[in-house]
C-alpha positions as CSV (number, residue, x, y, z in Angstrom):
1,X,-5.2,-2.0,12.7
2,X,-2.5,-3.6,11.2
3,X,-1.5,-6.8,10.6
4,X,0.5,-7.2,12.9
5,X,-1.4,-5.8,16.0
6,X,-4.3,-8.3,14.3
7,X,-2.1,-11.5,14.5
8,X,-0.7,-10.5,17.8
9,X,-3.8,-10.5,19.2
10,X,-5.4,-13.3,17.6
11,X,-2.2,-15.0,19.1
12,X,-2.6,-13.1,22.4
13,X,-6.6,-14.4,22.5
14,X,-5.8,-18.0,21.6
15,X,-2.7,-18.3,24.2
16,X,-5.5,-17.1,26.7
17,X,-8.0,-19.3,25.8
18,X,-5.9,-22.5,26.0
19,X,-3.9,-21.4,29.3
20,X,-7.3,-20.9,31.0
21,X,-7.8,-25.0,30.7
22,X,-11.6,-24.1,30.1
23,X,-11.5,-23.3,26.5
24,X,-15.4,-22.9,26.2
25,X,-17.3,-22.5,23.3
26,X,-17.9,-19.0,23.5
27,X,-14.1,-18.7,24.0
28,X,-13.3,-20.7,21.4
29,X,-16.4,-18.6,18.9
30,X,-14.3,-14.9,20.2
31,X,-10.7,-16.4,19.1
32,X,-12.4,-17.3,15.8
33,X,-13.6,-14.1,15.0
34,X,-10.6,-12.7,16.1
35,X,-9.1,-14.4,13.5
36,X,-11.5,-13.8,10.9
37,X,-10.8,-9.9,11.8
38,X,-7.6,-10.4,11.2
39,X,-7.8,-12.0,8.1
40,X,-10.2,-8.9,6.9
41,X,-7.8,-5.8,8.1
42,X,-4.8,-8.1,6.5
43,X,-7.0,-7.9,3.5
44,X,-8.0,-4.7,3.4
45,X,-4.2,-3.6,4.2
46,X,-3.4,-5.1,0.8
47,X,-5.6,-3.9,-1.4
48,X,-5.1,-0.3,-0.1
49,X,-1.1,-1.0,-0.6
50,X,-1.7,-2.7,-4.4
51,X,-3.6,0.8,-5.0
52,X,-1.1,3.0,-3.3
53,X,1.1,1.3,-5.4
54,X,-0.8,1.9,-8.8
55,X,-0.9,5.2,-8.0
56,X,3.1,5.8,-7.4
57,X,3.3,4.2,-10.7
58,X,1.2,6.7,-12.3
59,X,3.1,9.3,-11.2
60,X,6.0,8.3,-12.0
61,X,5.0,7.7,-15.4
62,X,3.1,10.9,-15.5
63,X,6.5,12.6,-13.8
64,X,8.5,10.8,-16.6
65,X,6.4,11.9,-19.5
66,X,6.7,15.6,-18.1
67,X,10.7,15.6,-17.9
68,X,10.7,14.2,-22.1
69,X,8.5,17.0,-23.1
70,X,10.6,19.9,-20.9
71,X,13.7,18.0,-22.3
72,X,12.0,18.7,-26.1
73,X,10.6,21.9,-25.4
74,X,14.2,22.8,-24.6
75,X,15.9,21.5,-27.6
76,X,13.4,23.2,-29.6
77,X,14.4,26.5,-27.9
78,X,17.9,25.8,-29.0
79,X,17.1,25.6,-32.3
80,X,14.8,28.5,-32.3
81,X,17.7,30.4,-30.6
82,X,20.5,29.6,-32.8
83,X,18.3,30.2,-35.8
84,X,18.1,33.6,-35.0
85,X,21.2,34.0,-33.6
86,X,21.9,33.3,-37.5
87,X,19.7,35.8,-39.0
């Protein structure tokens, strides 16, 4: 669920609860933990992004690393190649 959908329904379930005229306790308990639903999946949501991020970071320093060394490795065939090229 995202947070969104959570906050629209929290929204959806309060508006509900205070149009009835009757807001009851047990109304007023389900709105709550609604909420407090809400508040976990919006949690959840960004800790699972923060680590998706991490892990794009990785990669791209991973991905980054891997284009120096091909750039090297390609140099050093140069060299190699005009040193026999020489000979």
């Amino acid at each position: 669920m995202t947070l969104k959908t959570a906050l629209k329904m929290t929204a959806a379930a309060a508006s509900l609860a205070i149009l009835a005229g009757c807001a009851s306790t047990s109304a007023l308990e389900e709105v709550r933990m609604t909420a407090e639903s809400a508040q976990a999946d919006a949690a959840e949501a960004r800790s699972m992004a923060s680590q998706a991020m991490n892990t794009a970071n990785q990669a791209q320093r991973d991905a980054q690393a891997a284009l120096q060394m091909s750039q090297q490795n390609r140099e050093e065939m140069n060299r190699m190649f005009q040193r026999s090229m020489q000979k």
